[in-house]
Each structure stands twice: as C-alpha cells, then as structure tokens.
C-alpha positions, 0 to 999 in steps of 0.5 A, a space after each residue: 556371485 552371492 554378494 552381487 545380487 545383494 549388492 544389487 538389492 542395496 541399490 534399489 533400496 537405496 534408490 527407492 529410498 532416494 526417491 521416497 526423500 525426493 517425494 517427502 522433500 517436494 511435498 514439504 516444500 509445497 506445504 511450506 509454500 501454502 504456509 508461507 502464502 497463509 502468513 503473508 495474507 494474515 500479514 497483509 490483513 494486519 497492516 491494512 488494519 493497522 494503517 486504517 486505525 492510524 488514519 483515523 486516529 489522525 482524521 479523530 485528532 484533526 477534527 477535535 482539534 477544530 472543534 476545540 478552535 471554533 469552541 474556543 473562539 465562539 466562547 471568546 466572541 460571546 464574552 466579548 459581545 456580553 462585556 460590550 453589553 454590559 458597558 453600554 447600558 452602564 453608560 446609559 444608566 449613567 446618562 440617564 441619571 444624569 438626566 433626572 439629576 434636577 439638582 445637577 441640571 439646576 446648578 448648571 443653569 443657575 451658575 449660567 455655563 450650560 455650554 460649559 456642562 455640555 463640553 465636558 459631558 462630552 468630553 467625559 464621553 469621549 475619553 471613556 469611549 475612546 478607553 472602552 474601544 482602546 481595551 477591546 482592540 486590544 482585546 480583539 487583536 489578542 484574540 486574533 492573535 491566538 487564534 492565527 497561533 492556533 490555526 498555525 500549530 493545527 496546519 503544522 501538526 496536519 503538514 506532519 502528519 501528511 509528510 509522515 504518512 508519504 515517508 512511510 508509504 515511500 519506506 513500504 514501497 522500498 522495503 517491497 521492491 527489495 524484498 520482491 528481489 529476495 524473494 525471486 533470488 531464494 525462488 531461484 536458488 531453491 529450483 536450481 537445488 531442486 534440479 541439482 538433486 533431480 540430477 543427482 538422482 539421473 545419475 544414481 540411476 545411470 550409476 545403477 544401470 551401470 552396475 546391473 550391466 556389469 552384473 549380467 556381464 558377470 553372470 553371463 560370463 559366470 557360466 564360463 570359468 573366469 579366471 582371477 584376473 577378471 574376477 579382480 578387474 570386475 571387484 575392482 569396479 564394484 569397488 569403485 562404483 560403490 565409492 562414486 554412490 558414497 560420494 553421491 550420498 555424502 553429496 545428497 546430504 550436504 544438499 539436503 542441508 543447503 535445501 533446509 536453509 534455504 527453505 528457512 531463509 524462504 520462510 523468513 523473508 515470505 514472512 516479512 513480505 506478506 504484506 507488500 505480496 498482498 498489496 501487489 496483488 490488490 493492485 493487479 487486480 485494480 489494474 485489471 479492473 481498469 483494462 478491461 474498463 478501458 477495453 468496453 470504452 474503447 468497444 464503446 467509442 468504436 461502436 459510436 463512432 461506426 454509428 456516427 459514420 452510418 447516421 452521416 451516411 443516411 443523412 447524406 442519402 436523405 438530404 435533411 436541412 443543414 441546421 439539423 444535420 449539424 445539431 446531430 453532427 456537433 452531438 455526435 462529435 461531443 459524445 465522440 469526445 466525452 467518450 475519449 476523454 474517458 478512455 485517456 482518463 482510464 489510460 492515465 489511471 492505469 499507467 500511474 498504478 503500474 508506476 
C-alpha cells in the first residue's frame, strides 16, 4: 500500500513532464518555423540582388560593345573621308601645274600633237582614278567586312546570353517545384509525428486512469482483509503496466529522435527554398493584384453596358434623328468593346502567371 501512492505520484510526474516536453517541442518547432521563413526571405533578397547585377552587367557589356562598334566605324569613315581629301587636291595640284607648266604647254604646241597631249593627259587621268577607286573599294568592302564580323560576334554574345538567362530561369523553376514537393513531404511527416506523439501521450494518460483505477480498487478492497492471491494478481498488473510506461518512454525517445531529424532535414531544405517560396509569394500577390483588376473591369463593363441598354431605352422613348442615334450607338458599342478587349487582356495575363 506505501508504494501505490508513490507510484502514483511517479506517473503525474512523469506525465507533467511528458506534457512539459510536448509544450518545449511545439515551441521549438514554431521558433524553427519563424527561422526557417526569416532565412527564406534574406535568401530570396540575395538572388533577386544577384539576378539584377548579372543583368546589368549583361545590358553594361551590350551597350559598350556598340558604343566600341559605332566608335569604330565613325574613326574608320573619317580616315577614309580625310584620305579621299588629301587625293583629290593632290590631283588638282597636280593639274594645276601642269596648267602654269608654260614650257610644258609650249613644247606641246611646238612639236604640233596637242591631241596627242590631251590623250595622254587623260589617260594618265584615268588609270590613276580607276587605281584611287580600286584601293578604296577595296578598302570599303574590308571595312564592311569587319564591321558585318563585328556585328555578328555582338548578335552571337547577345543570343548567348538571352539562352543562358532562359536556362537558368528554366533550372529555378524545376528546382522550385521539387523543392515545393520536399518541403510539403517534410510538412507532412513532422504533423503525422506530431500526432503520433499526441497520441502516445492519450494513451499514457489512459494507461494512467487505468492505474488510478486499479489503485482505488485496491484501496477500497484494502479495507477488507486481501488475501495473497489478490495482492499478487493486482502486483502483477502493476508490473506490467508499469512495463507498457517503459516502452511508451523508450517509444517517445525514439521519436523525439525521428522528430529532431526531420526538423533539421526541414531546416536544410526551407533553406535552400527560400528564394523560390519568395518568388511564389511575389506572384500570388501579382496575381491578386490582376483578379481583383479584372474584377473592377468586369464591374466596369457591366456598368456600361446596363448604361448603353437604359440610353438605348431613352433614345427609343424620345425618337431622335437616326444619324444621332447610331453615332452614340457605334460610341457606346466601341467603348463596350475597348472594355472587353481589357478584360480578356487582364485574363490572358493572369492564366499565363498562374502557368
């Protein structure tokens, strides 16, 4: 009889302190929670910073890539421009020289072939133009050359970079959706946990109201002589209740362990999902933004169009010319239509960001 009532105080202890442990656990876990979300968001803040300088470094490497190209070729057209300037007044000194040659011009007459002079004149002429133009085609169609080269290799670097930022995009999107799965596994693992201990904890509790049971029986019975028989069959209960409480301990340990690594397998996966949990977050909001845009257009269009079918109403009861009542009606039936045309808009935009 001493060691009942000791007994019984055992198992409210142990049963305040399973309690206690339970309260400890669901506030660790909803510290780790508040943890796990802060992570995500400085997470999410990260990537956006990081995705916004690799863009524009991209837009900054474009942009000096044409300013170099157009540099380039304004340098290249100036030297061309100032080289065809400084050949042509060569060839006007050069003619006119031989213009204020009098000796020249007198040895021509004198030997009677001005013919003959101006012939070769102009073939000397002509065969220097024709070498002038030769080399500065030439020239020009180098230029142009490098200049289609350049444009080529700036298209090329701006196709590579267009197709690397689809990849990556493409690879967050993946890496969301499995981790989304992850993170509603682990979700589901840790409540069916949770419940498991919950009910673990029922049953202690059942196992205790057992046990007071038994002990008021006992002492109730304990006024009247017991003989041994009973005394052993009630030892032998306590015996093995208090076995079933030592498994439930060794069980409640084991799943405190199974808890404890979930919780960390939690923390590790919310942590690398932060980013993609911020991202869905930004486009739910977005997506709200445009239902409830759609929803005042659809509000919009209803208004007018109760306002075209009253007007058409009044205008039938007041008999106005034709002509006027088909301007308001083709006005009305455009705005009606400018109106839907927003809505659809709205609509498209809306299932492509839920896609």
């Amino acid at each position: 009889r001493g060691d009942r009532p000791d007994a019984l105080a055992a198992l409210q202890a142990a049963n305040e302190e399973l309690r206690a442990k339970l309260t400890d656990i669901q506030i660790e876990l909803q510290q780790e929670k508040s943890k796990v979300s802060k992570l995500e968001r400085e997470k999410n803040q990260e990537v956006k910073q990081i995705k916004e300088h690799e863009q524009h470094k991209s837009t900054v490497v474009v942009t000096e890539l044409k300013v170099k190209l157009h540099e380039d070729k304004m340098k290249e057209l100036q030297a061309v421009r100032e080289a065809l300037l400084r050949q042509h007044e060569a060839e006007l000194l050069r003619v006119i020289k031989i213009k204020d040659n009098p000796e020249t011009l007198l040895n021509a007459v004198r030997d009677g072939a001005p013919d003959k002079v101006k012939t070769v004149l102009l073939s000397e002429a002509k065969e220097e133009a024709k070498k002038g133009f030769e080399v500065e085609k030439i020239k020009m169609q180098q230029e142009i050359s490098e200049l289609k080269g350049a444009k080529k290799q700036v298209e090329e670097a701006l196709t590579m970079v267009i197709q690397a930022d689809k990849i990556k995009a493409a690879e967050i999107r993946s890496v969301y959706h499995l981790h989304q799965e992850e993170i509603t596994r682990i979700k589901r693992e840790c409540e069916r946990e949770i419940r498991r201990l919950v009910h673990h904890r029922e049953l202690r509790g059942c196992v205790q109201f057992l046990l007071f049971h038994r002990i008021s029986v006992c002492n109730t019975c304990g006024e009247q002589q017991l003989d041994e028989k009973d005394a052993r069959r009630f030892q032998l209960k306590i015996a093995e209740l208090s076995g079933i409480i030592r498994k439930l301990e060794d069980r409640n340990a084991l799943l405190s362990e199974e808890r404890n690594e979930l919780l960390k397998r939690l923390r590790e996966a919310e942590s690398q999902y932060k980013p993609i949990l911020d991202k869905n977050k930004r486009l739910s909001r977005k997506n709200e933004e445009l239902s409830h845009a759609l929803r005042r257009m659809e509000n919009k269009l209803k208004f007018v169009t109760q306002e075209n079918i009253a007007m058409r109403q009044r205008t039938g009861a007041i008999r106005r010319p034709s002509s006027l009542n088909d301007l308001d009606h083709s006005q009305e039936e455009r705005e009606v239509d400018f109106l839907r045309l927003q809505v659809i808009e709205q609509q498209n935009l809306i299932d492509e960001l839920s896609k």
